[in-house]
N, C-alpha and C positions, 0 to 999 in steps of 0.2 A: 465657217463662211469667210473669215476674214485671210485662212493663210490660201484657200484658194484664190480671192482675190488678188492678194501679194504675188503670187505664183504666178498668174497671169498677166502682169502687170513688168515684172521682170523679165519676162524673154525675147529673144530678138523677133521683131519681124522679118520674115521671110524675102529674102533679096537681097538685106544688108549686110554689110562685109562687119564680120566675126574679127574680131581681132587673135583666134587661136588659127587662120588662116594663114597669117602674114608665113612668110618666107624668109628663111635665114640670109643677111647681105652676103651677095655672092662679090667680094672683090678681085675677082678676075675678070669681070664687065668692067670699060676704061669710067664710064658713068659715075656706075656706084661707087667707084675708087675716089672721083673728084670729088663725089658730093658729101661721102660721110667720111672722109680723110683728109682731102688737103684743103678742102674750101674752110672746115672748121680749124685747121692748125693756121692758114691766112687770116683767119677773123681773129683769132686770141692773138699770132703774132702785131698785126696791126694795132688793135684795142693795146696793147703793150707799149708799141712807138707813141701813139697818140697823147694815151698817159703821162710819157713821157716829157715827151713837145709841150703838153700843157702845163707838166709840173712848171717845168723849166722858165714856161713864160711868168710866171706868178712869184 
């Protein structure tokens, strides 16, 4: 009784997005280029300068 309830209890409801759904990033959309490549190399670069700027003031 108990692993059918377990069973029942773990599967998705109907309409919500499956994460075995998702879609490989296609970086030949200009989009997906920005958002998962250069927006995250601008953020580590900056968080680097900043670091920097505040060592320096201290």
């Amino acid at each position: 009784m108990l692993s059918i309830f377990s069973t029942l209890l773990l599967q998705l409801p109907m309409g919500t997005p499956n994460p075995d759904d998702n879609k490989p990033v296609d970086l030949s959309d200009p989009f997906e280029l920005i958002v998962f490549i250069i927006i995250p190399i601008l953020a580590v670069f900056f968080y680097i300068l900043w670091r920097k700027k505040r060592k320096n003031k201290e």
